[in-house]
Phi, psi and omega in degrees: 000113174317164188279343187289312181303320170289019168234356177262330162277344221232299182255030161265254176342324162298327178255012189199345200262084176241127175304313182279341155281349202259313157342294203290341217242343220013065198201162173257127164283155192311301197301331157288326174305307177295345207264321162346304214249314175287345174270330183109020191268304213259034150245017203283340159246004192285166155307116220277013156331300211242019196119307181291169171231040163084007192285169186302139134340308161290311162294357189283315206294354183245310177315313181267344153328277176325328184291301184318311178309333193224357146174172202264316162314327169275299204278336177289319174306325168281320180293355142266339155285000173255317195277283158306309164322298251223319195285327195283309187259031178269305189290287162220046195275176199254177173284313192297323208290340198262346189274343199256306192248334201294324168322277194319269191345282210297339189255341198095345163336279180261134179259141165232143189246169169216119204254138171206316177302138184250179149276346160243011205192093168262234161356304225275060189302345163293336193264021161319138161227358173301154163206123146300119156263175181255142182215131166051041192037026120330168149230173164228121197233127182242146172113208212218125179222134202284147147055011168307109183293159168080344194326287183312352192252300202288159185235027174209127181247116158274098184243149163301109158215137185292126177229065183281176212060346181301174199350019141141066200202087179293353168219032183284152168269148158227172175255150186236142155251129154256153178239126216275009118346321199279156154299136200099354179220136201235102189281189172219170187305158191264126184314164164230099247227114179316320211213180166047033190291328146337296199264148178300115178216108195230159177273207174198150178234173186210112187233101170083043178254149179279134172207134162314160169267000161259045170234022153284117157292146171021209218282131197280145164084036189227009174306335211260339157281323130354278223286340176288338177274318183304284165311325179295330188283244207324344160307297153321289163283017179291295215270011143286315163309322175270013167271315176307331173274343175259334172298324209272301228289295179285340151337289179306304182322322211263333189284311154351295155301329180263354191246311192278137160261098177274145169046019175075019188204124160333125168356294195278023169247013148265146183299305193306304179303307117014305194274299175327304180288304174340286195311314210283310214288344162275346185254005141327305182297298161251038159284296222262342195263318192260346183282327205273304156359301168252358190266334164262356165273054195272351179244348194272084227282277175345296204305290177337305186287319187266352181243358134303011136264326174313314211259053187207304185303300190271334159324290180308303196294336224252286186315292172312326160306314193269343189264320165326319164312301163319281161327327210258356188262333167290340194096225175288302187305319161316356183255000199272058172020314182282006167281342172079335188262007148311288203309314189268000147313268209270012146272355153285352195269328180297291187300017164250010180245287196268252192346054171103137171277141160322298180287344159265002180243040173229326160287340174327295201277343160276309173315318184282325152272011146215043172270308212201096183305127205250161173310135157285075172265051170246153162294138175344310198284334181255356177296315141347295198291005204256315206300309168311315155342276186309325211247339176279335171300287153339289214294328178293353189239003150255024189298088181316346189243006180214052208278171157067216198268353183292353171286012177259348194266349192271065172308329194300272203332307207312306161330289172310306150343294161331303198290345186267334225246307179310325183299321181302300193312297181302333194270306163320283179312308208285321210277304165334305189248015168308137153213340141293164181279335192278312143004285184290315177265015125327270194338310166311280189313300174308327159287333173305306181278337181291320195296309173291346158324285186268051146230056214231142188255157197262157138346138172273122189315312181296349182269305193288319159305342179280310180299329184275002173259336175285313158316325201271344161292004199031001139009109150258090195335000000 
């Protein structure tokens, strides 16, 4: 992102973007929404072919950071029209298909959203149950999908649905382009939401809509390979919002700490506190590090894929931390809504959920470290963290009671794993792009924690089955 837009994005937001009213009204008003659109963001990663203008991967991920710095609600409608909306049919839409929506897209005319959550299929993509069929060289599509960000805006809904027999694929998945307009589709009331109360999120039901076969993305019953270039793009930018959203949370913070006085002595000259902030101020950092990280391996599709879920996990975990932190360093005042830093709670709270719940996508990522060997791309300094991995990975696939490929079924492990490899990732991205000394000792500090991560012991199997007959008995301490 050039210093002119970001600096145009910067006094835009200052003069028209206020987070507790866009809170309080749930809603983004026309006047932001339009000024959004005189600005260009929501062609700001489309093609400049069709209007847009093209930026990088990497400049999308500091645009909406920045947006994100100032509210939260603004950067997810533009950062899922960009990412999720947008990314399928960027990718792998036809000339008609891109020539019929990518203008309007690119102007703002039209917003897009993307549905894949059910009411039986979250995390879980196997358990899809929308479905196209083919009828009269047609399609036809029935079911019902949940929680579609932008939902109440948009006019071009990308949705998952199982189309089996389509292009020779007896249980294949597609991507659909709809226009939610159309007959057969009933969009629904708008959610009522802990956080992110600003951006728009309704279900869709789909009962008897009629679809051209040309509203199939690219090669039909190719969703699922799709759908991995798709997430990685909305992944990315999720976890650039919550960097955005953990600067202004320590942001408050550190101006706080220097102004309040306990005991006669400013905040920040207790020791506890010192130590409290060090951490948020390293995992600020390598949030932003592992963000920038995975946004230049933008053509690596594998790379790309595996370091938007590093960076999806610890951002959002990361992003909850520092704004708890934040709160809990104000006091009394931090619960007050007009302090702004509630606020940057519970729009923090949503991004350990949707684009993939976190535990599932750390056992996802155990699995996948232990499947499938990833490059030694580590530093000298991180190298403890790699080894510990590479050693929890062992021991799990020489486990005498999981031998083989049945270590797969060893979700607990699988998890933990998952938590070593992000951490590694992240500790990696940080020690890589450090170059001040205040930096370098992020780095540090984060190497430190990836280590204690991945030497970290899981629960013991004997506590948690005794505990878990006490739960399936409903026992409550």
């Amino acid at each position: 992102m050039s210093a002119g837009l970001e600096s145009s994005v910067r006094d835009f937001c200052r003069r028209e973007v206020r987070a507790l009213d866009i809170d309080e009204r749930h809603s983004i008003s026309g006047s932001v929404l339009d000024g959004l659109r005189e600005l260009g963001l929501f062609g700001a990663t489309l093609p400049p072919d069709w209007g847009g203008s093209g930026l990088s991967a990497l400049e999308a991920t500091k645009l909406i950071a920045t947006l994100a710095q100032f509210d939260r609600s603004v950067a997810t409608t533009v950062g899922l029209h960009l990412g999720l909306g947008t990314r399928g049919l960027v990718a792998y839409g036809d000339r008609s298909q891109q020539e019929r929506w990518l203008p309007r897209l690119a102007s703002g005319e039209c917003l897009a959203a993307f549905a894949t959550t059910e009411p039986g299929a979250g995390s879980d993509l196997s358990a899809l149950e929308t479905t196209a069929r083919e009828v009269d060289g047609g399609l036809v599509l029935h079911g019902t999908k949940l929680y579609v960000t932008n939902g109440g805006l948009c006019s071009l809904l990308t949705v998952t649905a199982r189309t089996p027999g389509l292009g020779g694929a007896r249980h294949g998945t597609s991507l659909l382009l709809v226009d939610p307009q159309q007959r057969g589709v009933v969009r629904q009331r708008e959610e009522r939401k802990l956080g992110l109360r600003g951006s728009s999120t309704t279900a869709f039901a789909f009962d008897d809509c009629r679809l051209e076969r040309a509203a199939v993305l690219g090669e039909p019953g190719s969703g699922a390979r799709q759908l991995v270039e798709v997430l990685s793009w909305g992944r990315l930018l999720l976890s650039a919002g919550c960097t955005g959203t953990a600067r202004t949370a320590l942001t408050a913070a550190l101006a706080h700490v220097h102004a309040r006085k306990q005991f006669r002595r400013p905040l920040l000259a207790q020791p506890v506190v010192q130590h409290q902030l060090s951490r948020a101020w390293a995992l600020t950092f390598g949030m932003r590090a592992l963000v920038e990280a995975a946004a230049v391996r933008q053509a690596e599709l594998p790379a790309l894929a595996r370091l938007t879920t590093s960076a999806k996990v610890f951002c959002s975990e990361a992003a909850g931390w520092v704004t708890d932190l934040a709160l809990q360093l104000h006091g009394g005042s931090g619960y007050i809504e007009d302090t702004g830093l509630a606020i940057l709670v519970r729009d923090a709270r949503v991004t350990r959920i949707f684009e993939g719940a976190n535990d599932v996508l750390l056992t996802h990522a155990g699995q996948e470290a232990l499947t499938h060997s990833t490059p030694d791309e580590v530093l000298g300094e991180v190298a403890a963290v790699n080894d510990a991995v590479k050693a929890r990975r062992t021991s799990l696939c020489a486990d005498p009671a999981s031998p083989g490929l049945r270590a797969l079924t060893k979700r607990a492990e699988l998890h933990a794993l998952g938590q070593a490899v992000v951490w590694r990732d992240a500790a990696v991205a940080a020690t890589r792009a450090a170059r001040t000394p205040e930096e370098r000792a992020a780095a540090g500090l984060l190497q430190s924690e990836a280590l204690r991560v991945a030497t970290a012991a899981t629960f013991p199997d004997a506590s948690v089955e005794t505990l878990t007959t006490a739960l399936r008995e409903g026992m409550v301490p």
